[in-house]
C-alpha positions as CSV (number, residue, x, y, z in Angstrom):
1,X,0.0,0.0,0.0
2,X,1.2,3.1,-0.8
3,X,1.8,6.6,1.3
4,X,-1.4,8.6,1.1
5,X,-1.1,12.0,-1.5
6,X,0.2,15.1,0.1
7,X,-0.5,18.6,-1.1
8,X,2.3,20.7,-2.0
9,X,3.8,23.2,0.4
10,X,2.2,26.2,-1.4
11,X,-1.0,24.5,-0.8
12,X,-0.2,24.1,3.2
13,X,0.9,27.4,4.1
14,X,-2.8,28.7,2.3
15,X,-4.5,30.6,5.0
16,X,-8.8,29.6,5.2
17,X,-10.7,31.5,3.7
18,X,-13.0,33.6,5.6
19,X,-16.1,35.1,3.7
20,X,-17.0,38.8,4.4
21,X,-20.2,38.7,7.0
22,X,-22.2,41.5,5.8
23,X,-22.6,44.4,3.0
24,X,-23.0,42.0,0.5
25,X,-27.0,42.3,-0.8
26,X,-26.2,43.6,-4.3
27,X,-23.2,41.7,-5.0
28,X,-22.7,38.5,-7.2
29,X,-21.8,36.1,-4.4
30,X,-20.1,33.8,-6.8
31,X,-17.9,32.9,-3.3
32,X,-20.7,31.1,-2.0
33,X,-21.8,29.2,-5.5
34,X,-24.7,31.3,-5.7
35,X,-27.3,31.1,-8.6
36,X,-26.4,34.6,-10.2
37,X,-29.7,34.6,-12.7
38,X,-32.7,33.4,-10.0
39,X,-34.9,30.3,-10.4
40,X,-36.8,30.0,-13.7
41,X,-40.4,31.7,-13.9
42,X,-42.0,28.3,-14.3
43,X,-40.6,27.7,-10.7
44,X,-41.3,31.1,-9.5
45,X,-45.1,30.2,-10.8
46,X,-45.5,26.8,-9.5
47,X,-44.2,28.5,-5.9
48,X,-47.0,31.6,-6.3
49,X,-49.5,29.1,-7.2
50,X,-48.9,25.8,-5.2
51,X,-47.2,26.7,-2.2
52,X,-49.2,28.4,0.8
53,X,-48.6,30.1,4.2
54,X,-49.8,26.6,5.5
55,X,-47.5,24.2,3.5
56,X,-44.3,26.5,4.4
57,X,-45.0,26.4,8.4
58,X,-44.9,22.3,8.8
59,X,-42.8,19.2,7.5
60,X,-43.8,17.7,4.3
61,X,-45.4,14.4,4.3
62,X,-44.2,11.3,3.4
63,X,-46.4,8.8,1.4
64,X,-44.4,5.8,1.0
């Protein structure tokens, strides 16, 4: 069996990233894989249409 890989020292001395906390409402958030364009309209229909104040508030049920 061999050693396990090990990353390069470049990739050890990396500090962690730390994401900004706030300010960042009108920015593309492309740090956070965020969808940049919004949810298709035939989503944002079938969410106007299907989804109430009632369904939002409990657990969804499970029909197996």
């Amino acid at each position: 069996m061999s050693a396990p890989l090990q990353p390069r020292d470049a990739v050890r001395r990396m500090t962690p990233y730390s994401p900004p906390t706030g300010g960042r409402a009108d920015k593309l958030r492309l740090d956070f894989n965020e969808n940049t364009v919004g949810c298709s309209p035939a989503v944002a229909e079938f969410l106007r249409t299907r989804v109430t104040d009632g369904l939002l508030s409990v657990y969804p049920e499970y029909n197996d």
